[in-house]
C-alpha positions in Angstrom: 22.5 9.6 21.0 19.3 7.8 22.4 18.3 3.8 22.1 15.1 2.9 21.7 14.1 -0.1 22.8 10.8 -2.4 21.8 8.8 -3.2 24.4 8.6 -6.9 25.7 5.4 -8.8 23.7 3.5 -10.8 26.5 2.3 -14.3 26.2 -1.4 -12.9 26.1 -0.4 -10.4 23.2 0.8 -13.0 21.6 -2.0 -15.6 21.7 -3.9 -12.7 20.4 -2.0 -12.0 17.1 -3.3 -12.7 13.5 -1.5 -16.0 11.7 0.4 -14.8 9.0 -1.5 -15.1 5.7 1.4 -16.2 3.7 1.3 -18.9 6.1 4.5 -17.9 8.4 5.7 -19.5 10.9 5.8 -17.5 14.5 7.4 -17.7 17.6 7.6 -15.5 20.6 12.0 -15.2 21.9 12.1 -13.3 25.3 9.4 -10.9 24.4 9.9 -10.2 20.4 8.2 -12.1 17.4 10.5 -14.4 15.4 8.6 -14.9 12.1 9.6 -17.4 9.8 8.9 -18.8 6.4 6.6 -21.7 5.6 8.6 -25.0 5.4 9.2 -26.5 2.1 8.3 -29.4 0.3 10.8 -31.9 1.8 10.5 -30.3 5.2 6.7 -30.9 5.6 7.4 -34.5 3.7 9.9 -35.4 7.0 7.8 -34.2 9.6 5.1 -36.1 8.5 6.9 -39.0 8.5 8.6 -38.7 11.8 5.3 -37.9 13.6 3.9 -41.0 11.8 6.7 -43.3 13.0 5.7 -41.5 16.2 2.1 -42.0 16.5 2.5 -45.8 15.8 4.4 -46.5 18.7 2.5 -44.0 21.0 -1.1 -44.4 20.3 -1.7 -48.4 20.4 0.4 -47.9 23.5 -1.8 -44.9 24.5 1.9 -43.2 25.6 0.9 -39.9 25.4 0.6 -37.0 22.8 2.6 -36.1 19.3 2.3 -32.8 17.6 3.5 -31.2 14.8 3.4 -28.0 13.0 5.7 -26.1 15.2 2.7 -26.9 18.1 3.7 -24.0 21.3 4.6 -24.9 23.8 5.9 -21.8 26.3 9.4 -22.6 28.1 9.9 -18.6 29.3 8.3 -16.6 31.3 8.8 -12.4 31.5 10.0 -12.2 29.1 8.3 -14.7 27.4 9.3 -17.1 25.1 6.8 -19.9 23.6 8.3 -21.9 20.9 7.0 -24.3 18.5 8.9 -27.8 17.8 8.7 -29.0 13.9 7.7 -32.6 15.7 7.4 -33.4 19.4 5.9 -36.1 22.1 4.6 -35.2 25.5 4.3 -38.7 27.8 0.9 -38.8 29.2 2.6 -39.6 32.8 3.5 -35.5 32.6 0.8 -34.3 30.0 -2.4 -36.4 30.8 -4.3 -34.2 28.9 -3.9 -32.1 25.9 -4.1 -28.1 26.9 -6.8 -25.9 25.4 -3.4 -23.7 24.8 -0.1 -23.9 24.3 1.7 -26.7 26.6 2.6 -25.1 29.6 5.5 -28.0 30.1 8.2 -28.9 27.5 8.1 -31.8 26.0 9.8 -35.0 26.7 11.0 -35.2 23.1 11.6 -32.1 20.1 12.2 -32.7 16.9 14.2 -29.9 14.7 14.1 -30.7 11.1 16.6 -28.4 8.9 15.0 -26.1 6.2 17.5 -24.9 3.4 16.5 -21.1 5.1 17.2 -21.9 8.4 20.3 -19.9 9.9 23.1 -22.8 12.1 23.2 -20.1 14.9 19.0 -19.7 15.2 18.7 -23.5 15.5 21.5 -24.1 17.8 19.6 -21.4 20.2 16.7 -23.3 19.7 18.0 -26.7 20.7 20.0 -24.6 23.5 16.6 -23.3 24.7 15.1 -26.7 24.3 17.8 -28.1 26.7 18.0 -25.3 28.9 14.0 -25.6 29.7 14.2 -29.1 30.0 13.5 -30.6 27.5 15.5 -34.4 27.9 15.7 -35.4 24.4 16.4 -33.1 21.2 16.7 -34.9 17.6 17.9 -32.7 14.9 17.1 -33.6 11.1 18.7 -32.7 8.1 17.3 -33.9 5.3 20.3 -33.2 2.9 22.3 -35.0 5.1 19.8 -37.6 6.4 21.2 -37.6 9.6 20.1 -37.0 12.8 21.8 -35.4 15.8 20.6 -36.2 19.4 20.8 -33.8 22.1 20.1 -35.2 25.7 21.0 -33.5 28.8 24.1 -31.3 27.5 25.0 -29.5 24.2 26.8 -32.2 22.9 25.0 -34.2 20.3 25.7 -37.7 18.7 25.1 -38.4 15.2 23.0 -40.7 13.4 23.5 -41.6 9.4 20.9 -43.2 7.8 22.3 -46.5 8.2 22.1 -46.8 11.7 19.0 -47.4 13.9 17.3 -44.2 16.1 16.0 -45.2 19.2 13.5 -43.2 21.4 16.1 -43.5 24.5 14.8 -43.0 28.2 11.7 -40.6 26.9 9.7 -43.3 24.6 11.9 -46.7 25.0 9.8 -48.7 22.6 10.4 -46.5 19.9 13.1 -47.7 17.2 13.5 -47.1 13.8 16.3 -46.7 10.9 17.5 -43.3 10.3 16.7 -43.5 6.5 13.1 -44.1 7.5 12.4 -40.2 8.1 13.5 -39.4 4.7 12.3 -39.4 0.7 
C-alpha cells in the first residue's frame, strides 16, 4: 500500500490564490489551505465592536495598528503557516508601519471570536499557534457565552463574564472596558 502525500503550499502560492467567491475564509496551516466559512451575523456584529473599542483607545493615542477580517499575518515558515486573527493590534513600537503584505510579526494582541461552526480542537490550535509564535496576549470571545478567555504567556486562560471589566494588560495598558460591551 502506497501514501500519497500533498505537497507543501508556499507563502508565494498562497498570496497568489483566488478569494473564495462564496466569500470563505482561508488560511495557510504548515503548507495546506484551511478554508472556512463566512462568519455569521453575530460574529461580524462582535468584531466590529471589539475593533471599535479598539481603535478608540489606539488611534487618538496613535498606539499602533488594529485589523480585522482575519487580516494575515505569517507566524511559520517552511512549511508555512499565515493565519488570520478575527481582531488584532500590532503596537507601533514593533509595527511602525503597516506592510504592503501580510504582517511578517505577530501581533501584540489576537482576538478569537467563536462562530456556532467553529470546531473546540481547530481554535484551541489556533490560540496554541498564537502563543507558540509569540503572540503575548490572546482573548477568546464567545458570544453565546459572552465571555472572554485570556491567554497570555501559557495555555492557561482566565475567564471574563460580562460583568466584569477586560483590560488591555501589558500589550495596550490604557485599554479597559466591560465584557458586555463586545456583545448585542
Amino acid at each position: 500500500m502506497s501514501t500519497v502525500t500533498k505537497p507543501w503550499v508556499t507563502l508565494t502560492e498562497f498570496q497568489q490564490l483566488s478569494e473564495p467567491s462564496d466569500g470563505s475564509r482561508l488560511e495557510l496551516v504548515r503548507g495546506e489551505v484551511i478554508v472556512m466559512p463566512p462568519p455569521q451575523g453575530k460574529h461580524g456584529v462582535c468584531c466590529a465592536r471589539i475593533a471599535y473599542l479598539l481603535m478608540n483607545c489606539v488611534i487618538p493615542l496613535r498606539l499602533g495598528w488594529v485589523t480585522t477580517y482575519d487580516t494575515g499575518v505569517i507566524l511559520e515558515r517552511n512549511p508555512d503557516t499565515v493565519r488570520g486573527p478575527d481582531v488584532a493590534f500590532w503596537s507601533i513600537a514593533r509595527q511602525p508601519v503597516v506592510p504592503n503584505g501580510y504582517f511578517a510579526i505577530p501581533p501584540d494582541l489576537a482576538v478569537e471570536v467563536l462562530s456556532p461552526t467553529d470546531r473546540r480542537s481547530d481554535v484551541r490550535a489556533k490560540i496554541k499557534d498564537y502563543l507558540f509564535y509569540g503572540v503575548p496576549v490572546v482573548w477568546l470571545v464567545d458570544p453565546e457565552t459572552q465571555t472572554v478567555m485570556v491567554y497570555a504567556g501559557n495555555h492557561r486562560g482566565v475567564e471574563y463574564d460580562a460583568d466584569d471589566t477586560l483590560d488591555g494588560g501589558t500589550v495596550l495598558p490604557s485599554f479597559s472596558c466591560r465584557v458586555a460591551d463586545f456583545f448585542v
